[in-house]
Kinemage of the C-alpha trace (Angstrom):
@kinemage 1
@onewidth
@group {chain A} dominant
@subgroup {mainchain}
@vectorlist {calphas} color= white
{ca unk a 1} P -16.379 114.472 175.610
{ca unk a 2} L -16.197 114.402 171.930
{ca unk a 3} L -16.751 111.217 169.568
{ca unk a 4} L -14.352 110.343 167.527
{ca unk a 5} L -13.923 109.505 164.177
{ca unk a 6} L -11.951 106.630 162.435
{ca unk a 7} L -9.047 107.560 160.571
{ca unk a 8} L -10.676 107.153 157.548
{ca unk a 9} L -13.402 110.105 158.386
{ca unk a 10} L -10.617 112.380 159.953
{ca unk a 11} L -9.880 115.399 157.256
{ca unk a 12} L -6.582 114.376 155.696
{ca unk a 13} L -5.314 117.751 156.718
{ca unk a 14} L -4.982 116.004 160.101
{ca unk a 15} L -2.411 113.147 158.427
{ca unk a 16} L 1.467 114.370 159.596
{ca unk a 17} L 3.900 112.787 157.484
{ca unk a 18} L 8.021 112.761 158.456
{ca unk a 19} L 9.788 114.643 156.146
{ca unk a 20} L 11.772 111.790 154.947
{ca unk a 21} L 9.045 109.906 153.634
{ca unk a 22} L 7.399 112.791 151.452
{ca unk a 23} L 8.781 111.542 148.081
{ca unk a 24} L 12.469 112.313 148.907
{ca unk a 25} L 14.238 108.928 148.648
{ca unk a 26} L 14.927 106.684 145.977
{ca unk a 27} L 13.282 103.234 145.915
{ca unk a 28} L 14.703 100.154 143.484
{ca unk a 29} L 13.187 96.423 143.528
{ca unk a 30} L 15.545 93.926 145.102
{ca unk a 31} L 17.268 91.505 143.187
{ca unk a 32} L 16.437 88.258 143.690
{ca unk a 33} L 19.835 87.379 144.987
{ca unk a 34} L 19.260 89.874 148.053
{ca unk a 35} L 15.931 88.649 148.563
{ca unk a 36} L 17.571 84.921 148.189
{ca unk a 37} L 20.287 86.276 150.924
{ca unk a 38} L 17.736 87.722 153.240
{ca unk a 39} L 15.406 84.763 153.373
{ca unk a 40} L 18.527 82.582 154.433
{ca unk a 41} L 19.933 85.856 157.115
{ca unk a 42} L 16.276 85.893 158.686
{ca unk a 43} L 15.404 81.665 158.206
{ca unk a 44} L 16.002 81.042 162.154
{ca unk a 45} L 14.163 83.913 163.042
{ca unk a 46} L 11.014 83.755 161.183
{ca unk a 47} L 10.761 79.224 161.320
{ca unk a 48} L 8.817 79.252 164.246
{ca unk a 49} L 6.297 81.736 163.175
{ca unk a 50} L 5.798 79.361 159.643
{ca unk a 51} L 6.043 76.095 162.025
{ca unk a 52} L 3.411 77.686 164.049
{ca unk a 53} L 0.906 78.923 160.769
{ca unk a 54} L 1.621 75.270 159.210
{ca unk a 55} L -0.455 73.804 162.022
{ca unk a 56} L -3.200 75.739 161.572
């Protein structure tokens, strides 16, 4: 049986990347009224996980 290696020690010829991510699509900053929108979308769904972090 071999060892192996971390990731970080693998030869980056062994790294398979989807096409899609390879450069092809166009990124942009959000404004801060979508960010403002999707912190009030996701606010039930994320409360207990900042409930649960305040009390520790």
């Amino acid at each position: 049986m071999t060892e192996q290696k971390p990731i970080s020690q693998r030869p980056s010829a062994a790294v398979r990347t989807p096409a899609e991510y390879s450069g092809t699509v166009d990124h942009r900053a959000a404004t801060m009224d979508e960010v403002m929108v999707y912190l009030r979308e996701t606010q039930a769904e994320v409360q207990p996980v900042l409930d649960y972090l305040r009390d520790k």
